[in-house]
SEVEXPA-697329 format. One record per residue: x, y, z of N, C-alpha, C, CB in turn. Coordinates in steps of 0.2 Angstrom, whole numbers, plus 2048, in hexadecimal, padded with zeros to 3 digits. Glycine has a CB too. Example, Ala and Ser with C-alpha at 12.3 -4.5 7.8 and 13.67 -1.06 7.14 Angstrom:
SEVEXPA-697329
8427E482783E7EA8278427F08278397EA82D
8407F58238447FB8248408008278467FD81D
//
This chain:
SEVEXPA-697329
5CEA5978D5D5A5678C5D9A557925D9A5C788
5DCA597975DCA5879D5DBA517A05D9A5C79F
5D2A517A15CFA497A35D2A4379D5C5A4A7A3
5D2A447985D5A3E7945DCA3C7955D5A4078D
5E1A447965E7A4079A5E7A3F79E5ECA4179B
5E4A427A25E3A3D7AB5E2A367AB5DBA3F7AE
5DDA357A45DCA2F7A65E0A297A05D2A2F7A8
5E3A2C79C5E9A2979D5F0A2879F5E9A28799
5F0A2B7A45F5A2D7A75F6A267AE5F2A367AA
5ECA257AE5EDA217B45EBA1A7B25E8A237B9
5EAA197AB5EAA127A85F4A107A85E5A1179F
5F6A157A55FDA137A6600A117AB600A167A4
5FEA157B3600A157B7600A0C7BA5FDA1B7BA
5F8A0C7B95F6A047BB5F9A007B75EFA037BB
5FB9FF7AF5FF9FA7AF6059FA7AE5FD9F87AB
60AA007AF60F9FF7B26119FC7B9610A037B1
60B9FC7BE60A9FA7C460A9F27C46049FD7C7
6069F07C06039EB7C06079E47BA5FC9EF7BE
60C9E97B76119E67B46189E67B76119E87AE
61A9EB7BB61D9EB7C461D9E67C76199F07C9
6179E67C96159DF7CC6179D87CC6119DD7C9
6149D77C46159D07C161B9CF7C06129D07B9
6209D47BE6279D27BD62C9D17C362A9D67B9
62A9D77C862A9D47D162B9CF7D16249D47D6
6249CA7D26239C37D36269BF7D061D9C27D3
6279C07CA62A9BD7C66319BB7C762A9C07C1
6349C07C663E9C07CA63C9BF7D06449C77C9
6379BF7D66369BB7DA6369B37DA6329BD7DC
6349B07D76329AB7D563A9A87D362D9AB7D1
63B9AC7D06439A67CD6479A67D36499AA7C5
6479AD7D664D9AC7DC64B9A67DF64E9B27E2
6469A67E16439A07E564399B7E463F9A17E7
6439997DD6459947DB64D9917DA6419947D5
6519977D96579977D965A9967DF65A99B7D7
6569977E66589957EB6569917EE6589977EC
65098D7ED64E9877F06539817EC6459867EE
6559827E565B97E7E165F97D7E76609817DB
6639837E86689807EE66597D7F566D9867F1
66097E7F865F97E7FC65D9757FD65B9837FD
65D9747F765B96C7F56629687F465696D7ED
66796B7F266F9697F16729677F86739707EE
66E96C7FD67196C80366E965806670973806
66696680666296180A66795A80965995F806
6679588006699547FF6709508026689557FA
67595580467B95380A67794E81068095C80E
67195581166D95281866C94C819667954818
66894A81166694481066C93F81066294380B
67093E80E67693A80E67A93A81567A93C808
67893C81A67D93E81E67A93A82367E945820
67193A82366F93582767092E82466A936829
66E92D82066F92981C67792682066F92C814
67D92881F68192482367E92782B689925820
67C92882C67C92783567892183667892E83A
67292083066F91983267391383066891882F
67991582B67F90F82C68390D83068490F829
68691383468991283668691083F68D917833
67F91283F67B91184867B90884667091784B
6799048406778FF84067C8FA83E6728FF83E
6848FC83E68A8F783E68B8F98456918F9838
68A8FD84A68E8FE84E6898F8855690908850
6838F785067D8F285567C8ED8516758F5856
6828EA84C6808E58486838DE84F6858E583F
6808D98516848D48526878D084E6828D1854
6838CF8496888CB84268E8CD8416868CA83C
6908D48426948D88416998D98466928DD83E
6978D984B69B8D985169D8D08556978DE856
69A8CB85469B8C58536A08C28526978C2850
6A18C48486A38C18446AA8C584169E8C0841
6A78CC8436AC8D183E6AA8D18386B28CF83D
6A68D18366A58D182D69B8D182D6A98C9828
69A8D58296928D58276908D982368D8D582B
68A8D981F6888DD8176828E18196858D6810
6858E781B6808EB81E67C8F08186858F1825
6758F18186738F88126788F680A677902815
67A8F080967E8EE8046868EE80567B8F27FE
6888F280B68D8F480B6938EB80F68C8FD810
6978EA80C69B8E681169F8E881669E8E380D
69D8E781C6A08EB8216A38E482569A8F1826
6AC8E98266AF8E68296B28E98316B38E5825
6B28E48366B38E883F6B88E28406AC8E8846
6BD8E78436C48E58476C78E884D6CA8E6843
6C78E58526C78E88586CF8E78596C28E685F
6D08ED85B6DA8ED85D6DB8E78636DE8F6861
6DE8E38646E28DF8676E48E386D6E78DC862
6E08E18756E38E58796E18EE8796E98E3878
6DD8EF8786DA8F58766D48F68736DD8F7872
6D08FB8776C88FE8766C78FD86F6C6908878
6CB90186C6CC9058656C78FF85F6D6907862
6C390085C6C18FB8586C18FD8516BC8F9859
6C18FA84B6C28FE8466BE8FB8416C98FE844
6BA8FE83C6B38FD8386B58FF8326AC90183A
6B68FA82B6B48FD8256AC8FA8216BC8FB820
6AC90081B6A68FF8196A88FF8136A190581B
6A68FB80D6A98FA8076A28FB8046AD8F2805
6A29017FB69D8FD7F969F8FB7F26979007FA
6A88FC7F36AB8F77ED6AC8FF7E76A38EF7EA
6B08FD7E26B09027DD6AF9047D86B29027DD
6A88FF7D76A49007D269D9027D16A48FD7CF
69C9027D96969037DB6928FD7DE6959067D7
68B8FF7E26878FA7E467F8FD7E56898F77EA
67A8FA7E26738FC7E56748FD7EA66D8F87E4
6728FF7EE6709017F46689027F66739067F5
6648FE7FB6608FB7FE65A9057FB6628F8808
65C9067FC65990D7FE6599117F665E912803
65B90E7F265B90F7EA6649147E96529167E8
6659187ED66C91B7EA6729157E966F9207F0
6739167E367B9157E26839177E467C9157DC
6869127EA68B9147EE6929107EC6899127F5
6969127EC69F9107EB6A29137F06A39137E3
6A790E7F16AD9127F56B09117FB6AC9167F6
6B39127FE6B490F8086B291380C6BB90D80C
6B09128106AF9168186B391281E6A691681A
6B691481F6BC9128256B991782C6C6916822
6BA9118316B89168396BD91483E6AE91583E
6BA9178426BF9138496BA91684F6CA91684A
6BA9128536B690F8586BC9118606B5906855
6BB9188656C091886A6BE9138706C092186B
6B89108716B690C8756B09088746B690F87B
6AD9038766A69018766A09068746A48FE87C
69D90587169790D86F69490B87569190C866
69390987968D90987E69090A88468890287F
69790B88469991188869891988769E91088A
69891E88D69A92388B69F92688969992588E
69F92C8856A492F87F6A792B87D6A8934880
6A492787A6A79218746A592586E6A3917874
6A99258696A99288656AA92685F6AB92B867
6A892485B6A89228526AA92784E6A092084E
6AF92884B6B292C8466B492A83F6B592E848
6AE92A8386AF9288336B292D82E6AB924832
6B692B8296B992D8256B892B81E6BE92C827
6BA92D8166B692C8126BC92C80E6B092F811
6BA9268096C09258016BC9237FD6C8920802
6BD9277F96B89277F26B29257F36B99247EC
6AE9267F86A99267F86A39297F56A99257FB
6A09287F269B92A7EF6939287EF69D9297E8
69092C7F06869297F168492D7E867F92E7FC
6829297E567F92B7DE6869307DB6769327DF
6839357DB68893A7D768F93E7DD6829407D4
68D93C7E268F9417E769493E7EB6899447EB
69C9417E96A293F7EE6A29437F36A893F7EC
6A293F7F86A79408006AC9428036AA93C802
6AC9478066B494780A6B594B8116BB94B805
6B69498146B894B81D6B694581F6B2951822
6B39488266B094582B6AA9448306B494782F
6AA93D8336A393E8366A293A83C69E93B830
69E93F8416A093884769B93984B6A793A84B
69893584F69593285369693085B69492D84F
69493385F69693286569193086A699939867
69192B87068D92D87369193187A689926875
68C93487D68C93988168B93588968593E87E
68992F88968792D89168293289168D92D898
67D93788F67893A892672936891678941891
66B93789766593889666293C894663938898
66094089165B94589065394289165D948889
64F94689564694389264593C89364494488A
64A93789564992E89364992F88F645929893
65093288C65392F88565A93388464D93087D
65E92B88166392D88366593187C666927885
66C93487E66F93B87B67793A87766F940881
67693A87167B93886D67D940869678931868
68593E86568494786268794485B68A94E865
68994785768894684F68E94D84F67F94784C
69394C84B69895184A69894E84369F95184F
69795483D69A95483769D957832697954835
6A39588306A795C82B6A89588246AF95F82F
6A395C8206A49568196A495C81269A94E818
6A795980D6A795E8076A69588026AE964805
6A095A7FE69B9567F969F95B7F26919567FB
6A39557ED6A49567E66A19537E06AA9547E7
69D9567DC69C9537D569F9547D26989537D2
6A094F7CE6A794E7C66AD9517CC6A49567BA
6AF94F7D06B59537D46B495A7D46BC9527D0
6AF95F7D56AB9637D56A89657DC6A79617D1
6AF9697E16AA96B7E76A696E7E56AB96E7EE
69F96C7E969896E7E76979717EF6919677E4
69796E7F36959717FA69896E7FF68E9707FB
69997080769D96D80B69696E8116A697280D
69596B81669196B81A69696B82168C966818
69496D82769496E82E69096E83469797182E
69296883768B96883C68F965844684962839
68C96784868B96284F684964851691963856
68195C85467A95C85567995685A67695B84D
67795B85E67295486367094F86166C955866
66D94986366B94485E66694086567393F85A
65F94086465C93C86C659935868654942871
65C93186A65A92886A65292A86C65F923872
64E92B86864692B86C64592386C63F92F867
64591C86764391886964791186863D919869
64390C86A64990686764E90686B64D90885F
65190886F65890987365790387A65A914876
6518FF87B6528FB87D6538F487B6518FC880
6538F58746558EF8726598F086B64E8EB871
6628F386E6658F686D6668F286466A8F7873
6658EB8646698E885D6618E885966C8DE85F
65C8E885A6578E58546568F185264B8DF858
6598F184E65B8F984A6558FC8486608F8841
6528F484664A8F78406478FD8446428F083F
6468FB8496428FF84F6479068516418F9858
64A90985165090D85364B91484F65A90B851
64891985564792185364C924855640924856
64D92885265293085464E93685365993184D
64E93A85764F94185765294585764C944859
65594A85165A95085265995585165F95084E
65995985665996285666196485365796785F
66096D85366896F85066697184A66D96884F
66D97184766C97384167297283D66B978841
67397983667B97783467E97D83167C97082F
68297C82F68598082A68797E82468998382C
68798081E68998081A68B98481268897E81A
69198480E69198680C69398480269398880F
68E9887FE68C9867F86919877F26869887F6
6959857F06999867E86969867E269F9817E6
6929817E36909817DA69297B7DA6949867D4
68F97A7D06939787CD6969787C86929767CD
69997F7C86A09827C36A49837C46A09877C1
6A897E7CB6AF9807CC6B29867CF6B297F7C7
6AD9897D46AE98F7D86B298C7DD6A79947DA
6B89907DE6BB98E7E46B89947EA6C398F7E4
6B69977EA6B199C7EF6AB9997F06AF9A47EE
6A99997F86A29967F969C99D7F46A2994803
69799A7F169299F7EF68D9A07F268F99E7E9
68C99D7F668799F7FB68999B80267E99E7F8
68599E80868699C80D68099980F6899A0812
67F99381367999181567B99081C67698A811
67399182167498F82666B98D829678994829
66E98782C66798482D66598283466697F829
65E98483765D98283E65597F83B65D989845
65797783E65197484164C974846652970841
64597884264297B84763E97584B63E983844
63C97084463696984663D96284762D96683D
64096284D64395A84E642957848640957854
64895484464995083F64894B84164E95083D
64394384064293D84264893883E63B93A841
64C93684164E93083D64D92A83E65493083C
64892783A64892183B64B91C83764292083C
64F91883A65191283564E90E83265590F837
64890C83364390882D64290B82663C908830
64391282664291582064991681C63F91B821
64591281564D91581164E91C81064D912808
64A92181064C92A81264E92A81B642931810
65292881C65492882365192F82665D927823
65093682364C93B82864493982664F944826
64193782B63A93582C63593A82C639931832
63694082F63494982F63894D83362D94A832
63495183363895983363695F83263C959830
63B96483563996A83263F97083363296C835
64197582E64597682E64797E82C64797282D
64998482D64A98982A65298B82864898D82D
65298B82265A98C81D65999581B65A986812
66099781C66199E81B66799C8156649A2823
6679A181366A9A180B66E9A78086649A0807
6759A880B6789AD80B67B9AF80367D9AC810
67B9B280067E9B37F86859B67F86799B97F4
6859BB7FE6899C17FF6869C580168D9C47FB
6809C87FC67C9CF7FD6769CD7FF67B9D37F8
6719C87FC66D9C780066C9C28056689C97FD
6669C08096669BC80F65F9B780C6659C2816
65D9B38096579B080B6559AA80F6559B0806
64E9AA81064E9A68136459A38136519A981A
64899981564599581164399181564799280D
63E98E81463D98A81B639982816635990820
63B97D81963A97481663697281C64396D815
63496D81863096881C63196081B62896A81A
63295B81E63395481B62C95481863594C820
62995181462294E81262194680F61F95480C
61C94381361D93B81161893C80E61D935815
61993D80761493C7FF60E93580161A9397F7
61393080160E92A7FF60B9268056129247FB
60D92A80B60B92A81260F92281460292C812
61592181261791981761991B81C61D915815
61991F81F61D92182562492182461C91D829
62492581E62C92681D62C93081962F91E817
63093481A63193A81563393780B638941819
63093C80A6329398036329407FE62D9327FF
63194680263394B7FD63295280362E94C7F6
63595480163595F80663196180263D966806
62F96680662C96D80162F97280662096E800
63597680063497D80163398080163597F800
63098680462E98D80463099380662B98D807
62E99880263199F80662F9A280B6319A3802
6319A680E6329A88146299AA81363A9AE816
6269AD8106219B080E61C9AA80D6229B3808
61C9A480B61799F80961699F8026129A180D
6189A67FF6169A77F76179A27F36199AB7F4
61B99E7F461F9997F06229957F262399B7EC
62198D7F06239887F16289817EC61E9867F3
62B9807EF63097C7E96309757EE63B9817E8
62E96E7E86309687ED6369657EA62A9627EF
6379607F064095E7ED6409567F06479647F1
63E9537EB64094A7EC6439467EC63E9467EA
6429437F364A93F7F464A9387EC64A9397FF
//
């Protein structure tokens, strides 16, 4: 009798272990999935952010646009006006109030207004754009964004920065606010400052941000912070303006800490990214997320 409980004593033992386990993994799995969602909320600012830097690097090198004052950039009608007797130049971007295709497949509405403190091809010239109702697809706008060159070399290649403070609303819904400043290296194209097609970027750095939802929490719900460990390529030939990369996101709730790590990946191999794969810190699990 003894040996019989024993030895059901130790079948219980093992599937209570073994059903331990399973349900472990299991509520492992969803967190991770519940947190590659945000982590995918966040990219997506990422994505749109470059997305205007390659607008705003190729009005500032348009000649038709600087010639004429007026040209139709990425669908956008962009207008330039230099102050009379003064550096100061001024740039708007229309893409009108009902919206417009856009080259790259997102639907954009709205104005982007900048100003221009001297020639961009001097040093600390500086591009500071601002946003009114602007929207890309589902996702409104608001702060600031700005563009500097630096006059530095770094490596033969020259050294620009990238300053951002923006908060992204659905249905008038802050969802998330992002924050960054980030080096920015011209790797190529920069001697032939007007033909854009050709223009690589690489950016180290990183960012911060923070996630609401979308339920109308006025407290941020989690805190994200992120360091680009594989240099982000931007190339402007590609409608996904980040070409690759690589990156680790930390993911603050309040109580716990996780942490995630993306990759750009080009699916159909054009030489362009066209989806992440997230992962956990572990490798156990992966979530992809397409632009």
């Amino acid at each position: 009798m003894p040996a019989l409980m024993n030895f059901k004593l130790t079948v219980l033992l093992i599937f209570l272990l073994v059903f331990g386990l399973f349900s472990c993994k299991k509520e492992d799995t969803k967190d991770f999935v519940k947190q590659a969602k945000i982590a995918a909320e966040y990219i997506k600012t990422e994505d749109n952010m470059a997305d205007l830097f390659v607008l705003f690097h190729k009005a500032l090198h348009d000649t038709t646009l600087i010639n004429t004052g007026e040209a139709t950039i990425d669908s956008a009608l962009v207008l330039y006006n230099q102050n009379g007797g003064s550096a100061e130049s001024q740039f708007s971007f229309d893409f009108g109030n009902d919206g417009i295709d856009c080259p790259d497949g997102k639907l954009r509405k709205g104005l982007i207004t900048a100003v221009l403190n001297h020639p961009f091809d001097q040093p600390d010239a500086i591009f500071t754009a601002t946003f009114t109702n602007y929207m890309a697809d589902s996702l409104l706008m608001q702060g600031q964004f700005s563009y500097k060159n630096t006059g530095e070399t770094v490596g033969g290649q020259l050294k620009y920065e990238i300053a951002m403070e923006v908060s992204f609303f659905s249905e008038l819904i802050k969802t998330l606010t992002i924050s960054a400043q980030r080096e920015l290296f011209w790797k190529s194209g920069y001697d032939k400052p007007y033909k854009t097609i050709n223009h690589v970027f690489a950016m180290p750095g990183g960012a911060s941000a923070q996630y609401f939802g979308f339920e109308g929490s006025s407290l941020p719900l989690t805190t994200i912070t992120t360091t680009i460990t594989n240099n982000w390529i931007i190339q402007v030939s590609c409608f996904n303006s980040i070409k690759q990369g690589a990156f680790e996101v930390s993911l603050n709730d309040g109580l716990v800490t996780e942490i995630l790590t993306g990759e750009f990946i080009d699916v159909d191999e054009d030489g362009c990214a066209d989806k992440i794969i997230f992962k956990s810190s572990d490798n156990n699990f992966g979530f992809p997320y397409y632009f």
